[in-house]
C-alpha positions, 0 to 999 in steps of 0.5 A: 764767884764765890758761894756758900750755902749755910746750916738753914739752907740758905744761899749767899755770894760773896760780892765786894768783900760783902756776903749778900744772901740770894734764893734759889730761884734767882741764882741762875740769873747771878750766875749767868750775869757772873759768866757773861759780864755784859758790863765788863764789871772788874769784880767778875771774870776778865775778858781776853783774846783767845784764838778758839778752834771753829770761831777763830780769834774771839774776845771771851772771859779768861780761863782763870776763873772759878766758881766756887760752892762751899757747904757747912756740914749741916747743909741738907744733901737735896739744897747742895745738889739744887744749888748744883742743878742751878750751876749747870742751868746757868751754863747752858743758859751761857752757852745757848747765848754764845751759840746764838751769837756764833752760829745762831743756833741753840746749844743743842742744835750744834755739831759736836765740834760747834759744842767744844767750840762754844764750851771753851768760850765759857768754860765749866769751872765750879770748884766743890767743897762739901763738908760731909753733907746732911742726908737727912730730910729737913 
């Protein structure tokens, strides 16, 4: 997945070769859709078998992923770190849906060794290019 936030603060994805504009408060959800790939969709991670300790043998997205969040350098600082924020609630959203399934438990109420368990089932994998952001308030 890839993510630019333009010069006005505005969010797009790259989606089938197309840049499809997203708000802020709908980002989380298209991030969780891109982890979780319900649909098996090709153009979002592929699933493998994958022999996690604490779960054993379990179909999960491949490790060969990223999301990538790119900024122009006219991106206020505050939109990059909000888009950052959203990144990492559609992680833990991830990762509570694979603690449900594997231990019915929220992400919270794991062990720490349930947590690496579940962490390697969607691994954290956000590749940052920022281009000297702008501090000043817009």
């Amino acid at each position: 997945m890839r993510l630019l936030v333009n010069r006005n603060d505005e969010i797009v994805i790259s989606k089938a070769g197309a840049l499809v504009p997203v708000k802020l408060d709908k980002l989380k959800d298209e991030v969780v859709d891109f982890i979780l790939n319900p649909s098996n969709d090709p153009n979002k991670p592929d699933r493998e078998s994958r022999d996690i300790p604490g779960l054993g043998k379990v179909n999960v997205i491949t490790t060969s992923y990223a999301i990538s969040l790119k900024s122009e350098i006219e991106t206020s600082y505050q939109m990059f770190i909000n888009v950052q924020n959203e990144l990492l609630k559609a992680y833990n959203e991830a990762w509570n849906v694979a603690a449900k399934k594997y231990f019915n438990k929220s992400f919270d109420e794991l062990s720490e060794s349930q947590k690496k368990a579940i962490s390697e089932v969607f691994i954290l994998c956000i590749s940052l290019k920022c281009h000297c952001l702008n501090l000043k308030k817009k």
